[in-house]
C-alpha positions in Angstrom: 15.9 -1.0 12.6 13.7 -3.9 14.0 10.5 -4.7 13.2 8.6 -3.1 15.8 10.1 0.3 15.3 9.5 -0.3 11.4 5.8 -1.3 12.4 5.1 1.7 14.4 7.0 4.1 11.2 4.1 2.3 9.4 1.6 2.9 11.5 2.7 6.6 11.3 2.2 6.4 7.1 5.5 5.4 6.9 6.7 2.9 3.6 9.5 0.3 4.8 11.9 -2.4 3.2 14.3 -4.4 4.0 17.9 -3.7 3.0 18.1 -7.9 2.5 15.6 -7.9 0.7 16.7 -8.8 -3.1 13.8 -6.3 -4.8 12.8 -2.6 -4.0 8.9 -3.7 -2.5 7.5 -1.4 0.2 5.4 -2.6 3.2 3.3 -0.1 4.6 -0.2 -0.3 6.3 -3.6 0.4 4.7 -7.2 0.6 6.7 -10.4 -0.7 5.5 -13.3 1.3 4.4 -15.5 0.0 6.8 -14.1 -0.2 10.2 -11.2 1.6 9.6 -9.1 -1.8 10.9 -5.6 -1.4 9.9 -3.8 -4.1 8.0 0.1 -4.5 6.0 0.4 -4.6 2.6 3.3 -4.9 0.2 3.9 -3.1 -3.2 6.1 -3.7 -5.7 7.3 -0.5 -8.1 4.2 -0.3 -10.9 2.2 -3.4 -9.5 -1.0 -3.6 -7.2 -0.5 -3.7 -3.3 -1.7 -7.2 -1.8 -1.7 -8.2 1.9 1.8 -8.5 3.1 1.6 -11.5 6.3 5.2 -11.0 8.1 7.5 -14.2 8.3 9.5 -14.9 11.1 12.7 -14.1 9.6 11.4 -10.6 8.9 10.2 -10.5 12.2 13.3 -10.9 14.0 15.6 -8.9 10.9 17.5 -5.5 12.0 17.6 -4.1 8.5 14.3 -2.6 8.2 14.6 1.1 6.5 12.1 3.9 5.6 11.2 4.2 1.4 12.4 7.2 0.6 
């Protein structure tokens, strides 16, 4: 799937990955307390999410799956 479809899934409480990606981290969105804005973040299995910032390559990459 493309980026935009994966983003929307996200937006929807959907986890994604990539299947090129080398390691089993999920992006999925998150909102802030105050203004409810939404915002990516990325998780790796057993560590803290941080703020996930998109690169062009996954931008334009087909191989975007839900975390099941």
């Amino acid at each position: 799937m493309v980026f935009g479809d994966a983003l929307e899934k996200m937006k929807a409480g959907a986890k994604m990955t990539r299947r090129g990606w080398p390691f089993t981290d999920a992006v999925y969105v998150e909102y802030t307390r105050e203004s409810l804005q939404p915002y990516l973040v990325v998780q790796a299995p057993r560590r803290e999410a941080i703020p996930y910032t998109a690169t062009d390559i996954d931008i334009f990459s087909s191989d975007w799956e839900v975390v099941l």
